[in-house]
N, C-alpha and C positions, 0 to 999 in steps of 0.2 A: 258565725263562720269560725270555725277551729283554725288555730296559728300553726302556721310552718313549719314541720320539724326539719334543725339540721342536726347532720353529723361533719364531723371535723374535714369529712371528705366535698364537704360544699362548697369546702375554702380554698378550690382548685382556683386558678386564672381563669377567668371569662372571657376578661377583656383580650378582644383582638390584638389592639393596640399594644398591650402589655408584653403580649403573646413575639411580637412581633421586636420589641423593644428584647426582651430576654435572647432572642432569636440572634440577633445583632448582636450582644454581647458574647451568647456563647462564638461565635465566628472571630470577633477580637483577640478573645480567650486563646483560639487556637492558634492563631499565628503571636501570641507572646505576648498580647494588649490586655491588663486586666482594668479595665475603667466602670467607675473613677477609683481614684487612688485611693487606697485604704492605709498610706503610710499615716503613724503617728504627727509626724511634723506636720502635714500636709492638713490634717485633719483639724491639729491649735492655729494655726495660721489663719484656715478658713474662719472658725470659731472668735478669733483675735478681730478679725476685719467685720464680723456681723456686729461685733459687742461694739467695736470704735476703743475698743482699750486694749491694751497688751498684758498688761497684770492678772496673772493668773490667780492670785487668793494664795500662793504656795505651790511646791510640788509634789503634794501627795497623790494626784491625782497620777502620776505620767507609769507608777508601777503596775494598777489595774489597768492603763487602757494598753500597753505593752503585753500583759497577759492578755488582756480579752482581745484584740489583735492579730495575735499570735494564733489562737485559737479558731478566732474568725478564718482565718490564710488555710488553716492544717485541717478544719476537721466544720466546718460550718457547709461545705461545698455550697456559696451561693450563687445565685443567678442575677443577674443586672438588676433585675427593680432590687435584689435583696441586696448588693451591696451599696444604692442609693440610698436604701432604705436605715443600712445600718449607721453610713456615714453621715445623714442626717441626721439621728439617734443622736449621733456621736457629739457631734458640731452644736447641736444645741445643747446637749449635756453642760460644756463647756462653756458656751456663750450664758447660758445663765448664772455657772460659777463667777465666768469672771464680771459679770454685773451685778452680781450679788456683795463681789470683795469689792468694787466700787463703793455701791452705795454706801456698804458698812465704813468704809475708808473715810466718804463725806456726810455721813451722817454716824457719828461714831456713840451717841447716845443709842442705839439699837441693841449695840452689848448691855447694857442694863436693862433691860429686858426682863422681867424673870418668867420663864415656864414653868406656871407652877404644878405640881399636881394634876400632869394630865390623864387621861383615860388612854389607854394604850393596850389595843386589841392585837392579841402575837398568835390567833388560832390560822390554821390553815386555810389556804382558800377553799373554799365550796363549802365552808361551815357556817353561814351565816355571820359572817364577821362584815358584809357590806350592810345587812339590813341592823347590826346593832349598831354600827357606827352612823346609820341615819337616823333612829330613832334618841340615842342619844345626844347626835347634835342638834334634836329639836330642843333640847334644854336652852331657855332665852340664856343662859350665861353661858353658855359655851359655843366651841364653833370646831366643822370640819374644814380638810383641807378638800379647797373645790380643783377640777380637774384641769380649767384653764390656769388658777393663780400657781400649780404645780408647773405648768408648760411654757406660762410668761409670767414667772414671780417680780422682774425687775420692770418700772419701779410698781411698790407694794402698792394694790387697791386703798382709797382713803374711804372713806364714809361719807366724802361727798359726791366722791365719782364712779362708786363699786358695781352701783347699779347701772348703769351706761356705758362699762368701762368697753373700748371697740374690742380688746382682745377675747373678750366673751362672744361675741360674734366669728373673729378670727380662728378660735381653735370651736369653736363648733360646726365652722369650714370645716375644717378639718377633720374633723370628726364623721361628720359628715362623708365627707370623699373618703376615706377610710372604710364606713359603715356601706361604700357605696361600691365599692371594689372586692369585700368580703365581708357579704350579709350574716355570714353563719357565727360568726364572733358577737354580735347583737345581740343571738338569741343564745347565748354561753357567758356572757357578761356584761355588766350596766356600762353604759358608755353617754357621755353628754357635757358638754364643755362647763355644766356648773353642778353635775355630778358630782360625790365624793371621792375622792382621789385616794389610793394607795400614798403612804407616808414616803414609801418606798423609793418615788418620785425624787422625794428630797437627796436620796444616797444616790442620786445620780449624776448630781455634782462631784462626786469623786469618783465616779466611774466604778466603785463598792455595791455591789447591788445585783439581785435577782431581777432584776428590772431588765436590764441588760440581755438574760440568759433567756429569758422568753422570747425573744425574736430569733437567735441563732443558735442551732447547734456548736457548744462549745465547750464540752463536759471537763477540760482542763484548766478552762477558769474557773469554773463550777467549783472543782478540787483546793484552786489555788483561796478562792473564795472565802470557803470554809476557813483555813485553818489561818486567815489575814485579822490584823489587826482592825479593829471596823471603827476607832476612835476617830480618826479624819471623815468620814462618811458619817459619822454623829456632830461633829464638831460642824458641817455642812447643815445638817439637820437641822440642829439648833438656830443658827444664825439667820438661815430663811424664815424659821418661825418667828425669830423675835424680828427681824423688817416687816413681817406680816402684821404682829399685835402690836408692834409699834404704832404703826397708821388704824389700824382698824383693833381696838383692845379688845381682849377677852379674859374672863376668869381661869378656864380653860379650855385647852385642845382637846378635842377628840381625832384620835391616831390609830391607824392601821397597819398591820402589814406580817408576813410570817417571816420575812427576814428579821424580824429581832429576837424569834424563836432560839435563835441557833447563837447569839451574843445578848442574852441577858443580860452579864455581866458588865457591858459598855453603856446597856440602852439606860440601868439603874446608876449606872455612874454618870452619866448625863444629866439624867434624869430621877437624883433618890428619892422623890416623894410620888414617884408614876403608879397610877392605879391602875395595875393590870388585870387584862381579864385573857382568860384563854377557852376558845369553843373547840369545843369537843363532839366528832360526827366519826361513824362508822369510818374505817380508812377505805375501803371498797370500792364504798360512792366519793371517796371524796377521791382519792388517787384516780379514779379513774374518769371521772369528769376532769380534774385534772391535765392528765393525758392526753383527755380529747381538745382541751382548751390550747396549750400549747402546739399541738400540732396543727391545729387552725392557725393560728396567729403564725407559726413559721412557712407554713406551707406554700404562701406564696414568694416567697424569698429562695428556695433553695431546690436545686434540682434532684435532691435528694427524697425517697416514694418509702422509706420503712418508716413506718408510724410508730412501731415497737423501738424501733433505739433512742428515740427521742422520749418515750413513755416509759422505758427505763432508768433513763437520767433522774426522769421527777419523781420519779418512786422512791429512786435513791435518798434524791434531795428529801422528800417527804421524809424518810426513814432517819434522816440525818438531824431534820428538823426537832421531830418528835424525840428521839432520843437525845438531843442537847436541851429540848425543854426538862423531861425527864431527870436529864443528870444533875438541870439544876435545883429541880422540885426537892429533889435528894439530899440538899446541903443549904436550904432554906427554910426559914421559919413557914408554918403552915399556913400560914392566912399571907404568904407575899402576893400571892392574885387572888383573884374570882375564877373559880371552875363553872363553865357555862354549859351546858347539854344541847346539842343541836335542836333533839328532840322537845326539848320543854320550849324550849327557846322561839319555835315555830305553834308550840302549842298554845302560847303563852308570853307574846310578846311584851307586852308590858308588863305583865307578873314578872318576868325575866332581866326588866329596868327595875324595878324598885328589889329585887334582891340583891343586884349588883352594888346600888345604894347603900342598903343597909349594912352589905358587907365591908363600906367605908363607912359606917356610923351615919348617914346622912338619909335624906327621902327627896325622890325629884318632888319638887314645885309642882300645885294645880295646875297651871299654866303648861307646864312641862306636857304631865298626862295628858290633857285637853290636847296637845299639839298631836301625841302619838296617837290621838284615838281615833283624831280627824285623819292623820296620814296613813293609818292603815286602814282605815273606810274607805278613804280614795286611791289608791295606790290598784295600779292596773300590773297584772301578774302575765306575762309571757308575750307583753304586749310586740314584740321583735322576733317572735317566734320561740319554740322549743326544744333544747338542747338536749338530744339522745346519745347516748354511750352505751356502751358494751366492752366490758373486759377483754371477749375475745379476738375487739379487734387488735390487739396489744400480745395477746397469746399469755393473759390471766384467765381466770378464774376468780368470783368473788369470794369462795370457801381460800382458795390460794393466798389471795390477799390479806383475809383477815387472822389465819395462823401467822403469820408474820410479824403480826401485832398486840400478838396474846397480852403481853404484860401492859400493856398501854390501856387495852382494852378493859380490862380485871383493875386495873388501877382507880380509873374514872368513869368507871362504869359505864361503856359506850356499849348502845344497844347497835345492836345488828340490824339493818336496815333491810 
């Protein structure tokens, strides 16, 4: 039996119920009620009473959620589940910072910690950057970030309770009623509450973070984004890692994400001994799978029906990314990362582990390989269905696309897909 193709247009409302809940809210809308409240205060207050603490960790966080706020009001236009949805985002953003600055407060051996030498994947999404960060965390001495310890980091899973812990139940809830509300995101992205997690998660403790920009249109946080200091969103980073290897130790992390694409310079000052790798795929397929991913994931949030202005923003984003990787390849020793080829990478995934290896002086472990050769024997491919795109629902062209990125292309030699 062949699996489901969707397109990002699947990820319409079904539900009556939702249908009818939006319905209700636009009518509030019009007589002057925007509910629930999207104010800033409204939002740490909520956040304050879930955690049981007041202490925020700092105020770094209150100038991103002021822009991304801002932007949600002027230029997101959402609909009731979408502003539920953000101020949830939001609420728990917060609720796990300030359990986080707790625990570090009462457990203050956490800062000695050290991350050492972690593996830190900075390629685009749709490049293979989920399937290296699983095969690499099969290495027995290192570990990824799983999707619930992202969603309920506080307090850190131990080693005696990791395996039973209930919140791996609780966000696969979750997960679930999500998967269950917009199927088409399933078969566009791995999803599963002990799944590997976007790093990215972590910058959402200071409200720093493309994390955020994937549910709402809001291309002036987007802007504000870019050109923001990302030290407090690393300083976040950091701290959750080390409550994590504090209780459960590891040699090291294996990390993801394309936001560090764009501030190398923060994630190597965090982090000066991170072994990065950067994949490398046609931009084509990758922007415009892209495309079609965000506009699934917002679609149900926002009354808004152009697909193209939204696939715009990421294009941007895309182009912003690559070119500050670029700027920095430009003013760094040659070997600061591993260059990975989308192509070899799927041709050849374990050849694709031991050269990243070698490229740090080292060889995964028997054990290691054994693990990857059993997980890609078993590893079920499209099992949620299949995610189709087309450039011209976006009003590209894949010829269009890829003049755009000539020198990137010619650089690292990315084949045309």
């Amino acid at each position: 039996m062949s699996a489901r193709s969707y397109t990002f247009r699947d990820a319409e409302i079904q539900s009556p119920a939702l249908r009818g809940l939006n319905w209700a809210g636009a009518g509030l809308a019009r007589i002057g009620l925007e509910v629930p409240s999207l104010a800033s205060e409204a939002i740490i207050r909520t956040a304050q009473k879930r955690a049981g603490c007041r202490d925020l960790g700092g105020e770094s966080f209150r100038e991103p959620l002021d822009q991304y706020l801002a932007a949600v009001r002027d230029e997101a236009d959402l609909n009731l589940f979408g502003r539920l949805a953000v101020k949830g985002m939001l609420v728990e953003s917060l609720r796990n910072r300030i359990q986080l600055a707790r625990w570090a407060r009462d457990n203050p051996q956490v800062r000695d910690e050290r991350i050492e030498a972690p593996w830190v994947i900075v390629g685009l999404p749709r490049t293979g950057t989920s399937l290296l960060s699983i095969l690499l965390g099969l290495d027995p001495n290192a570990r990824t970030l799983k999707h619930w310890e992202g969603a309920h980091l506080i307090p850190p899973p131990t080693l005696a309770t990791a395996a039973e812990d209930p919140r791996i139940a609780e966000t696969a809830k979750e997960v679930g009623q999500l998967l269950k509300l917009n199927p088409a995101i399933g078969a566009m992205h791995p999803f599963g509450a002990t799944v590997e997690q976007e790093c990215v998660a972590l910058f959402m403790f200071d409200i720093r973070t493309l994390g955020v920009e994937t549910q709402a249109y809001v291309p002036s946080y987007g802007r504000w984004l870019q050109g923001c200091d990302m030290a407090p969103a690393y300083a976040q980073h950091k701290l959750a890692l080390q409550a994590l290897q504090a209780a459960i130790p590891t040699e090291r992390w294996v990390l993801k994400t394309p936001n560090h694409l764009w501030c190398l310079d923060t994630l190597r000052e965090t982090y000066p001994d991170a072994r990065i790798i950067w994949t490398h795929r046609d931009p084509g397929k990758v922007i415009t799978s892209l495309a079609s991913l965000v506009n699934a994931l917002q679609q149900m949030f926002t009354h808004r029906r152009d697909p193209a202005l939204v696939a715009d923003e990421w294009l941007a984003k895309s182009r912003f990314a690559i070119d500050s990787g670029m700027a920095y390849d430009d003013r760094s020793d040659a070997d600061w990362c591993q260059h990975v080829s989308f192509a070899n990478l799927m041709k050849d995934p374990i050849g694709a582990v031991h050269k990243i290896y070698a490229h740090y002086g080292e060889t995964p472990q028997a054990l290691h390989v054994r693990r990857m050769e059993l997980w890609l024997k078993e590893r079920g491919r499209h099992s949620e269905g299949r995610h189709v795109y087309d450039p011209k629902d976006f009003g590209w062209s894949y010829p269009g696309l890829a003049s755009g990125f000539g020198e990137y292309r010619k650089r690292y030699a990315v084949e045309e897909e």
